[in-house]
N, C-alpha and C positions, 0 to 999 in steps of 0.2 A: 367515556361518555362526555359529548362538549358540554360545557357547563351555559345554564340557561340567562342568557342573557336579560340585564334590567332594562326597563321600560325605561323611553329618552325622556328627558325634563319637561314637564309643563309648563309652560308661560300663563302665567292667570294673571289679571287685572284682580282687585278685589279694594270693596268700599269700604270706609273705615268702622261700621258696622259690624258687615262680615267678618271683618279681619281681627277681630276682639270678640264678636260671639265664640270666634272656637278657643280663646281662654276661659271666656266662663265659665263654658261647658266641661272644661277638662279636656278636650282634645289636644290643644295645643301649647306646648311646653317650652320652657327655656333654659336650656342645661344649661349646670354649671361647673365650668372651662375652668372656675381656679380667676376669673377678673371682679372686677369691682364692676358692678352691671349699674351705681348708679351715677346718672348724669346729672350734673348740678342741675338747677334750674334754669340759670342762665344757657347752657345748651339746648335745652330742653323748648326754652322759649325762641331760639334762633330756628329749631327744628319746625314749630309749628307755623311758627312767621314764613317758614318755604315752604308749607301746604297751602298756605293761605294764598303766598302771592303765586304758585300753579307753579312751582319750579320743581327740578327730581331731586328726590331724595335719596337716590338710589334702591335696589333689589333687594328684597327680602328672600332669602333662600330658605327652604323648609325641605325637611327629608321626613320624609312617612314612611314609617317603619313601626312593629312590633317589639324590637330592642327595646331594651329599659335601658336609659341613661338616666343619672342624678342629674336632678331637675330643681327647678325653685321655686318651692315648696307655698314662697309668701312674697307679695311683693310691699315693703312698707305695712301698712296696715292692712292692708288685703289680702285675707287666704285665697290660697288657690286651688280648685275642687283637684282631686283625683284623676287618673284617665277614666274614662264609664270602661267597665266591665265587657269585654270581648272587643274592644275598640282599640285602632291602632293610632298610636300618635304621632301628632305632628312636630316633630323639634325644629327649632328656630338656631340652623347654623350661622348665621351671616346676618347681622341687621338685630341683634339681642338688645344693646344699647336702644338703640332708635325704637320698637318693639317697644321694652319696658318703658321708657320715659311716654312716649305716646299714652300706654294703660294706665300707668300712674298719673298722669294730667285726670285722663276721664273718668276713672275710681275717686281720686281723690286722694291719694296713697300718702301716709307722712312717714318718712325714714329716716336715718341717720349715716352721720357721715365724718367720721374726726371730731364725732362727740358733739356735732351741731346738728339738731332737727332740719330735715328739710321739707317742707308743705307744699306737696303739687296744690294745692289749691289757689295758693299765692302770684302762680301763673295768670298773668294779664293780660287784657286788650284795650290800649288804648282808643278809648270811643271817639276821642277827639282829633284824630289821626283822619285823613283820607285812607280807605281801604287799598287803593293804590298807589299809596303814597310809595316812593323808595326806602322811607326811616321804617326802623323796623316797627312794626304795631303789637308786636307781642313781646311783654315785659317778663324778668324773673319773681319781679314785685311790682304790687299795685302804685299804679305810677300818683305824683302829690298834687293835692288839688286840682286834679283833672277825673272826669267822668273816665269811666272802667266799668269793665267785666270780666271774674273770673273766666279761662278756658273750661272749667268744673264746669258754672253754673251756666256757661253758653250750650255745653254738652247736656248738660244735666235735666237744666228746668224746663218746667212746662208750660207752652206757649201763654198758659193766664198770667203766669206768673212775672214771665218777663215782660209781658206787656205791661204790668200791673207797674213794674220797679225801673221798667227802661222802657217807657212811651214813647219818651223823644226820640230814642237811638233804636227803635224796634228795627225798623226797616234795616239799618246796619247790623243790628244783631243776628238777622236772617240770611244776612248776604255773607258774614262769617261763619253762622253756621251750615250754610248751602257747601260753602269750599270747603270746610273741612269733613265731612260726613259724604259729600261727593267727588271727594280727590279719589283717581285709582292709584291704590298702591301697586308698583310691578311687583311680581312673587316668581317665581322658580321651585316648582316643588320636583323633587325626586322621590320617586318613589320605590320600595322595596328593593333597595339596592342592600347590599351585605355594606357596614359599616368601615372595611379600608377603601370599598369603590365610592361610599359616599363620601367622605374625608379626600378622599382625590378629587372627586369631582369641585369639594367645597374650594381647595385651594387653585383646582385651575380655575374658576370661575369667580372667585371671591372678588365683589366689587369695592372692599373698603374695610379700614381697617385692619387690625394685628390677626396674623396667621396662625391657626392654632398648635399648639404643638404637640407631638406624641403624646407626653405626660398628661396634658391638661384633657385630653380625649378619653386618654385611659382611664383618668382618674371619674371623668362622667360615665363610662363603660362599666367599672365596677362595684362600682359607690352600693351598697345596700344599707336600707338605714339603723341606725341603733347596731349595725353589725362589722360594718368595713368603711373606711373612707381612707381611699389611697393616700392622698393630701393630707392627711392626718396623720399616717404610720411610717409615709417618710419625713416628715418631719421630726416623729420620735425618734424614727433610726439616724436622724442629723444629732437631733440632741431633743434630748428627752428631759431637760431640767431634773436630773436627778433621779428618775424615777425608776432608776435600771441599766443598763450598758446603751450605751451609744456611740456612736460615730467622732465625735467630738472628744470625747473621753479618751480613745483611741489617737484624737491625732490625723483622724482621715475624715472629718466632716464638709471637705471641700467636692467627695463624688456626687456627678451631677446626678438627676432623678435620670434622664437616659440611658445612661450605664447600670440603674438600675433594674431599670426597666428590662436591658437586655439580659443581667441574669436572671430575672423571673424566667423569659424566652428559652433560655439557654438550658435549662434545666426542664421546662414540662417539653421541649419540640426542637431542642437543639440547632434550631435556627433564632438570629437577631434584626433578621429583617423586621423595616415597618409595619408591610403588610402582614407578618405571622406572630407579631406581639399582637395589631389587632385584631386578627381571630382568635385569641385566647379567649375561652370561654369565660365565664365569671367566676363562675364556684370552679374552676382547676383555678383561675391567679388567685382567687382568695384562700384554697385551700394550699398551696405551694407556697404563699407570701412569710411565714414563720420558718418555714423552711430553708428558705432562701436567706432571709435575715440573719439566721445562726451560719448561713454557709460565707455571706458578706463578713461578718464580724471572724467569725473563723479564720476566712483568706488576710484580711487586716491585721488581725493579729500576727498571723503567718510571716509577713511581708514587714510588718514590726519587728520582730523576736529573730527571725532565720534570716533575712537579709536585712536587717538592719535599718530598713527605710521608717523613718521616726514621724513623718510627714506627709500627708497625700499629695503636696502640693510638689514633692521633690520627683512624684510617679513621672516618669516621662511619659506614661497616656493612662489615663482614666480606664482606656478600655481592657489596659492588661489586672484588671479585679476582676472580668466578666470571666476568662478563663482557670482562675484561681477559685474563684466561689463556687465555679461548677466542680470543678476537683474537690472538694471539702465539704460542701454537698454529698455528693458522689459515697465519701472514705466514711459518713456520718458524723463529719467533725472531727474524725481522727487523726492525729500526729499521721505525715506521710515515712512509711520507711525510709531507710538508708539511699538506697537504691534511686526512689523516686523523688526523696530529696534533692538528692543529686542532678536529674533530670529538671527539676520545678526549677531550680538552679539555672541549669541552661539554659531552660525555656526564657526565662526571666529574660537574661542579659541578650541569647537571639534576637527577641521580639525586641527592647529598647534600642539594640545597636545597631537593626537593619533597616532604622524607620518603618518597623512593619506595619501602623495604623496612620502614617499618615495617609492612606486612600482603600478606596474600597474597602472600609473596615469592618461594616456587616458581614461580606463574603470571608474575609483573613478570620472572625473570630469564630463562625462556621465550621472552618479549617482546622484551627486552634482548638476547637470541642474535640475531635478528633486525636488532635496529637492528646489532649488528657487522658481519651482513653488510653491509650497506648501507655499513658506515664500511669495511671491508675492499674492500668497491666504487669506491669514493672518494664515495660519494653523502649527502647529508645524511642523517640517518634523521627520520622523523615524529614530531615532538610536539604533533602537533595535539591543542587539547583540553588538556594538559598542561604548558602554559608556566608557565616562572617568571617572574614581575616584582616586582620588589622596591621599595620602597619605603622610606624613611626610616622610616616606622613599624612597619616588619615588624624593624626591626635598634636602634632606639632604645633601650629597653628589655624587648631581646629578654634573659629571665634566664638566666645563665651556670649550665647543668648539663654536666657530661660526658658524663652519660648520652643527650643530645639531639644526636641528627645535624647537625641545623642547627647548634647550635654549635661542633661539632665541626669542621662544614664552614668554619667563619669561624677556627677553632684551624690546619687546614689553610692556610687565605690567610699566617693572622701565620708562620706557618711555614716557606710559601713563600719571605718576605723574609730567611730566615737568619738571625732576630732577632741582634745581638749584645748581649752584657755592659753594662750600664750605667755600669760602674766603669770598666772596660778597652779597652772595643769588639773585644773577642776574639768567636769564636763561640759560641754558648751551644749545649751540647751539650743532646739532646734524647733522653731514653731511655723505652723499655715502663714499666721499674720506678716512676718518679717519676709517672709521668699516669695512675693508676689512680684518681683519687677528684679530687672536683674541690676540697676544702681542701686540696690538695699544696701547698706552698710553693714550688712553681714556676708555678703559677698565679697569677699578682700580680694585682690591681685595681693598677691605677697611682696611683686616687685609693683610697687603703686604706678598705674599709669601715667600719671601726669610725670614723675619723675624719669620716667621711660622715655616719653616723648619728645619731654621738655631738657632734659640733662645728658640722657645717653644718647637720645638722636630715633630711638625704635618706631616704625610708622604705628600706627593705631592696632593695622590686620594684625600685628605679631604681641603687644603691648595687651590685647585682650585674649591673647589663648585661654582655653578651657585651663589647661596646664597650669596656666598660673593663677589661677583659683584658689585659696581656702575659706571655710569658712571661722568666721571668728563671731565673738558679741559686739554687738552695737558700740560696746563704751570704749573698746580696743581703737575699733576702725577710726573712729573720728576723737579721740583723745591723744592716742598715743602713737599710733603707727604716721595717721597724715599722707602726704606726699614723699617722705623720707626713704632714706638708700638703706634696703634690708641689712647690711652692713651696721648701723646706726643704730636704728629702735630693737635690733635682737641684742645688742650688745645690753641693752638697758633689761630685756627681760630675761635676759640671762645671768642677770646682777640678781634679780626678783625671784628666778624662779627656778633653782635646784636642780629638778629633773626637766630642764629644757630640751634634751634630746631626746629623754621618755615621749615626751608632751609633744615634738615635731616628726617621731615616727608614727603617730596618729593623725597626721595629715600628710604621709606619703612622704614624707622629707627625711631622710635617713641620716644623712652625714652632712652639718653646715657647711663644712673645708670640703668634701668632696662633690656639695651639690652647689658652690659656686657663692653662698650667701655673704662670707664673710670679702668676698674678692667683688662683690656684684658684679658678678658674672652671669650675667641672665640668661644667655643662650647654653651654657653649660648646664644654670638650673632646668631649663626647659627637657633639655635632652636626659640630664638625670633620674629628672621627674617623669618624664614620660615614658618610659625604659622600664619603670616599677609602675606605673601606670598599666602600660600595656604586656606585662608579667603576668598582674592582677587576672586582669581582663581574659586572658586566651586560657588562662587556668580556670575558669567561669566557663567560657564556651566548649571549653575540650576538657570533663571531668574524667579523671578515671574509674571507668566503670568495670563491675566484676564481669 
């Protein structure tokens, strides 16, 4: 059956009147995106000052729909009535800003903002101003020792009244209040379109200002109140100050709200498209959202404990937790068998070492729900077409970015081994804050670059291999090691530290004399290293399975 096409956009003009009775009344709403909807007043007063002098202000967009979206309840000092009973509302996509500052002038609304009151009433017009003059006539404050009129009390009062207080300035009073009460606002309303067609529509159309994003949609889609508030319960699952397990507690407080989004997805419809997160109904994300949580913490913990990865920030993509949570989900939070261990294994190091989400990631993780069934089966899943084989030259002078999965994925191997301290052979703690950029000083080249460049001649491509990567603490990197020939500063931590070749088989480094350290032999270490590197690695991709 073809599905029933929505009704094309309205163009409506509408007077400033109109366009505020249907707040009054409860028709018309202004969800809330997750932004700071208030405008100081000095915005507020540049805004009015361009109805005044007849300039655009740009399109107010409204989509009338029956959906319930969390909405804003009060603006300032002003409640805001209900939708009436069998009526459908009007939400304010595009133009909320503009909208609320406008209402708050003509209510009167006082709010707050960085702990400083803000009083639309304070909104001004200087009466001593030419009405067309070029300077602007509308103040944030009542301007000194000059005749004034609130915006409120031009809106507000009643013709006796201001004649009563502004005899001299009436005639200008009226001519102020003519332009603003007979400015047409442009509007665009759509109407009864299904929720991903109006969010498409809103972004190809959107005249101004920031684009909304999944999250911030979803989180106005599901909001019930006194019962659910998206934006609230990720948050907790970031970090909950204490009040139970978190993200943060874990180690992996860096996943974005998008990935988490898509294992809500991934789990009620096993699609992580945009458009099929936003058809999730309400009560299925709200009643699946506990569930999903215990399956997030689950796979985190997983990806802690079984492979060893101690930090979210070392994941080479965010997205490889959406097919892990659905797995664990899936098992009810249960330890995976032997078998499927093995397999999750695979899966891992596949998806990191074949750049598998740098594109088309919705359709790959789609794909990816599928191979879990298969690993929830006990069954290998297919990568035909898709294999990884690696090679010495794929890892040689492969260049060390953070921002690159693959290295990331070889940041996850040295990881795996628990690297310890070089000084002390204690464990070298490993956190979000330090691995955000790849000059951290916890990022060591073993053979220092500058000494590379500057001493042995090495060009930069080869001086920054992934290969020559460990990670160390902070106080190592810039105290003791420096620019110095590995030759030098291991001699000194090998005066320090007893079990120094316990300590360097925890960062891949086997034999000093035979991995080239004590002869600074850098291409010998490179090849040494990368040889037990890439051992590692193809024993990852090729488990033996029963």
């Amino acid at each position: 059956m073809a599905e029933t096409k929505a009704s094309q956009p309205q163009n409506q003009s509408k007077k400033y009147e109109h366009l505020f009775t249907n707040i009054d009344s409860g028709q018309m709403k202004i969800p809330v995106f997750q932004r700071d909807f208030v405008w100081t007043t000095a915005q507020t007063a540049k805004l009015i000052d361009s109805i005044i002098k007849g300039f655009p202000i740009g399109t107010f967009i409204f989509w009338k729909t029956r959906e319930e979206l969390r909405h804003v309840r009060n603006i300032g000092n002003v409640a805001l009535p209900d939708i009436p009973s069998g009526d459908a509302a009007l939400y304010v996509l595009d133009g909320q800003q503009r909208i609320t500052s406008l209402y708050a002038v003509r209510k009167g609304a006082i709010s707050e903002k960085d702990g400083q009151q803000i009083d639309y009433r304070r909104v001004s017009i200087n009466l001593s101003l030419d009405p067309n003059s070029d300077e602007n006539v509308v103040m944030p404050e009542p301007p000194e020792k000059t005749p004034y009129i609130s915006v409120y009390e031009l809106l507000n009062g009643s013709l006796a009244g201001l004649a009563k207080d502004y005899g001299t300035y009436l005639e200008t009073i009226d001519l102020y209040r003519q332009r603003l009460t007979g400015y047409d606002f442009s509007t665009i309303v759509i109407e009864d379109y299904p929720i991903d067609v109006a969010c498409e529509v809103f972004t190809r159309i959107n005249t101004g200002g920031t684009e909304l994003t999944l999250f911030e949609i979803m989180v106005a889609k599901t909001y019930e109140l006194d019962r659910f508030d998206l934006a609230h319960e990720y948050e907790y699952l970031i970090n909950n100050n204490g009040n139970g397990k978190d993200l943060e507690d874990a180690g992996y407080d860096t996943v974005p709200a998008s990935t988490v989004l898509q294992c809500v997805a991934a789990y009620l419809c096993g699609q992580v498209r945009a458009k099929d997160i936003l058809k999730l109904k309400k009560s299925s994300f709200i009643a699946a959202w506990p569930v999903v949580k215990d399956g997030i913490f689950a796979a985190a913990d997983y990806l802690r404990t079984h492979l060893r990865i101690p930090v979210s920030l070392l994941l080479p993509y965010h997205a490889l937790l959406v097919p892990f949570t659905y797995f664990f989900i899936k098992t009810g939070g249960d330890q995976p068998s032997d078998i499927q261990d093995k397999l999750l294994v695979q899966y891992f190091w596949w998806a990191s070492l074949s750049s598998r989400f740098s594109s088309a990631v919705e359709s790959k993780l789609a794909q990816d729900i599928s191979r879990m069934d298969a690993i929830l089966a006990g069954k290998p899943p297919s990568y035909q077409g898709e294999e990884v084989r690696l090679t010495m030259d794929d890892l040689r002078w492969r260049w060390f970015s953070t921002g690159d999965a693959f290295c990331k994925a070889i940041l996850c191997l040295y990881a795996f081994h628990e690297p310890k301290s070089f000084k002390s052979n204690s464990v070298l703690k490993i956190d979000n804050s330090w691995l955000k950029v790849a000059n951290s000083k916890n990022y060591h080249h073993f053979f220092p670059k500058s000494y590379l460049t500057t001493k042995l001649g090495f060009p930069d491509w080869q001086a920054n291999s992934v290969l020559n990567i460990t990670l160390v603490d902070d106080y190592l990197n810039k105290r003791k090691i420096g620019a110095r020939a590995p030759s030098v500063y291991m001699r000194e931590f090998h005066a320090s530290n007893h079990k120094l070749a316990q300590t360097m088989r925890t960062h891949l480094i086997d034999d000093l004399d035979e991995f080239g350290v004590w002869t600074d032999d850098y291409p010998r270490f490179i090849e040494m290293r990368g040889q037990g590197v890439l051992a590692e690695l193809k024993e990852r991709l090729e488990p033996n399975l029963p």
